[in-house]
C-alpha positions in Angstrom: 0.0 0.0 0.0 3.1 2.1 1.2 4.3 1.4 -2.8 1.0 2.5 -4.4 0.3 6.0 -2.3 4.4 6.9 -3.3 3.1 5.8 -7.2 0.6 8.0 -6.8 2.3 10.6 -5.3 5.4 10.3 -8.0 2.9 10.7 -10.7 0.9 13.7 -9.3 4.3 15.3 -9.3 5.7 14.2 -12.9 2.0 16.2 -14.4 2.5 19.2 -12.2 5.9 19.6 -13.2 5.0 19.3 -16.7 5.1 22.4 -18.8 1.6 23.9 -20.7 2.0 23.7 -24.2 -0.1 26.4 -26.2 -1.3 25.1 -29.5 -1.7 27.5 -32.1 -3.3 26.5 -35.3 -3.4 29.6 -37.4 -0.7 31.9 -38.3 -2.7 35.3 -37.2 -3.0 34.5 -33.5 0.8 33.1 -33.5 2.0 35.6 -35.6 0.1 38.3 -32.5 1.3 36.2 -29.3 4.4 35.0 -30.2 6.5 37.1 -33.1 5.0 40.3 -32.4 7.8 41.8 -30.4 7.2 44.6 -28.5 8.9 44.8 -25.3 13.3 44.9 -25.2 14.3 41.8 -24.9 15.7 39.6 -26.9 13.7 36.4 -28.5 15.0 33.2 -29.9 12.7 31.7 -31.7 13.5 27.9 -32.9 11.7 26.1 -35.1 12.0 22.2 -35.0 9.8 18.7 -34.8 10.2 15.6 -32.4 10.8 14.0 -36.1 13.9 16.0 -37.4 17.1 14.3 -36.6 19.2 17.5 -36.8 16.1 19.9 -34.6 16.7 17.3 -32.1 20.2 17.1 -31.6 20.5 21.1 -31.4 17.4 21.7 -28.4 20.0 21.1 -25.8 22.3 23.7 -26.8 19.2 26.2 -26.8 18.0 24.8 -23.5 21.9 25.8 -22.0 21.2 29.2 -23.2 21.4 32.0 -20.0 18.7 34.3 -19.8 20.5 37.1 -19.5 23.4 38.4 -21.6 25.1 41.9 -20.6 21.8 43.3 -18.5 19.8 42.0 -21.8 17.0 39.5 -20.9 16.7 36.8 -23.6 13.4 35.0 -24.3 14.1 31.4 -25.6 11.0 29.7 -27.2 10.8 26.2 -29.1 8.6 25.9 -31.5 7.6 22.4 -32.3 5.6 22.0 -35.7 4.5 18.8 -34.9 0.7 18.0 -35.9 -1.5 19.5 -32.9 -3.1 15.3 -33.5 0.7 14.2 -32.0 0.4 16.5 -28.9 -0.1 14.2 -26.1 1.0 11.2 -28.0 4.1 12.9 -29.2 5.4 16.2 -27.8 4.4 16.2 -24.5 6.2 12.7 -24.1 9.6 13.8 -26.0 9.4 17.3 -24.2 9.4 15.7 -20.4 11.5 12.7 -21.7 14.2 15.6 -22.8 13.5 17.5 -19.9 12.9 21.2 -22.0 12.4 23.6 -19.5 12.6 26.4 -21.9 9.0 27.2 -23.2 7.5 25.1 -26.1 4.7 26.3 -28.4 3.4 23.9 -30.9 2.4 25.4 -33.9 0.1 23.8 -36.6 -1.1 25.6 -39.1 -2.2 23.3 -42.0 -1.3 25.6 -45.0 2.4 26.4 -44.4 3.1 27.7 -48.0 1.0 31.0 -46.7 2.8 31.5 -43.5 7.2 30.0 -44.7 7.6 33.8 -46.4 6.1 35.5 -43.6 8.6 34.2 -41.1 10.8 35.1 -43.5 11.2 35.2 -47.3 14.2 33.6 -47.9 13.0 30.7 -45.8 12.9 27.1 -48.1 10.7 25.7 -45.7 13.9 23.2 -44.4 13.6 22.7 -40.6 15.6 23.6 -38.3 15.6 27.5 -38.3 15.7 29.7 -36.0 14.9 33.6 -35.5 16.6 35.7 -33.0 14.0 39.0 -32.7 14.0 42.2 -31.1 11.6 45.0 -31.6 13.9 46.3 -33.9 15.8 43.8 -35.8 15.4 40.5 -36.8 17.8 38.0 -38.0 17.1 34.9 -39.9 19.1 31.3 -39.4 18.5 28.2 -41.5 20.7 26.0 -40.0 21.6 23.6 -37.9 23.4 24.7 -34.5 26.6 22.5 -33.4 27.3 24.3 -29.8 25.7 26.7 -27.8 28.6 29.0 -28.0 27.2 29.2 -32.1 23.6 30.4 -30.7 25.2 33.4 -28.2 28.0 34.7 -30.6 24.4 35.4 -32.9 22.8 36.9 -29.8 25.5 39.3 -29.3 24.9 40.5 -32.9 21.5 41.8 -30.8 23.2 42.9 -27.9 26.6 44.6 -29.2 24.5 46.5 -31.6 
């Protein structure tokens, strides 16, 4: 009995520790919540999927990221593009399983061919990418990060500027 109440207990603890993950289905409301900057700090904004080999292997370096740089706060947010269908079978699973702390938005907005140039327009539609925003500047990565050193020296770009 001892065994099942400590289960229990385990597993309240594993949900409540569990991050929220908005969904957002159309580009409009993501577009006004999430890449609408408007404030001074610093956003990195990584696209990826629990099914990209390369998205994958880079999340730890953006998880390592500090969240401040020089008196600068930076905002890190992972955006997974996973079908909102694979939420709870997929990225809520891979998300505690990797431990992401950083805040993960899952974005699915079935007609992607009218929101890849709006992000931005030299975008192929290759994941991963990421954008590192301010409200004045925005810089554009398609690529895949090797070290988390790589993600800062293009945060300083923001920062030393």
């Amino acid at each position: 009995m001892k065994y099942l109440v400590l289960s229990f207990f385990l597993g309240c603890m594993i949900v409540a520790n569990a991050q929220q993950i908005p969904v957002y289905t159309d580009f409009e409301s993501f577009e006004k919540e999430v890449l609408d900057i408007q404030d001074d700090k610093i956003y990195v904004i990584n696209f990826w999927a629990t099914w990209c080999g390369p998205c994958v292997k880079e999340l730890p370096y953006f998880e390592s990221l500090e969240s401040e740089y020089k008196g600068k706060e930076v905002i890190t947010i992972l955006v997974s593009i996973d079908w909102k269908t694979n939420l709870d079978r997929k990225v809520i699973p891979f998300v505690q399983k990797k431990g992401l702390q950083k805040q993960v938005i899952l974005f699915d907005d079935p007609k992607p061919n009218n929101w890849i140039d709006k992000i931005d327009s030299s975008w192929t539609g290759a994941i991963p990418i990421t954008l590192i925003k301010s409200k004045n500047k925005q810089d554009f990565y398609e690529k895949e990060y090797h070290s988390t050193e790589e993600i800062v020296a293009d945060i300083m770009k923001f920062i030393n500027n």
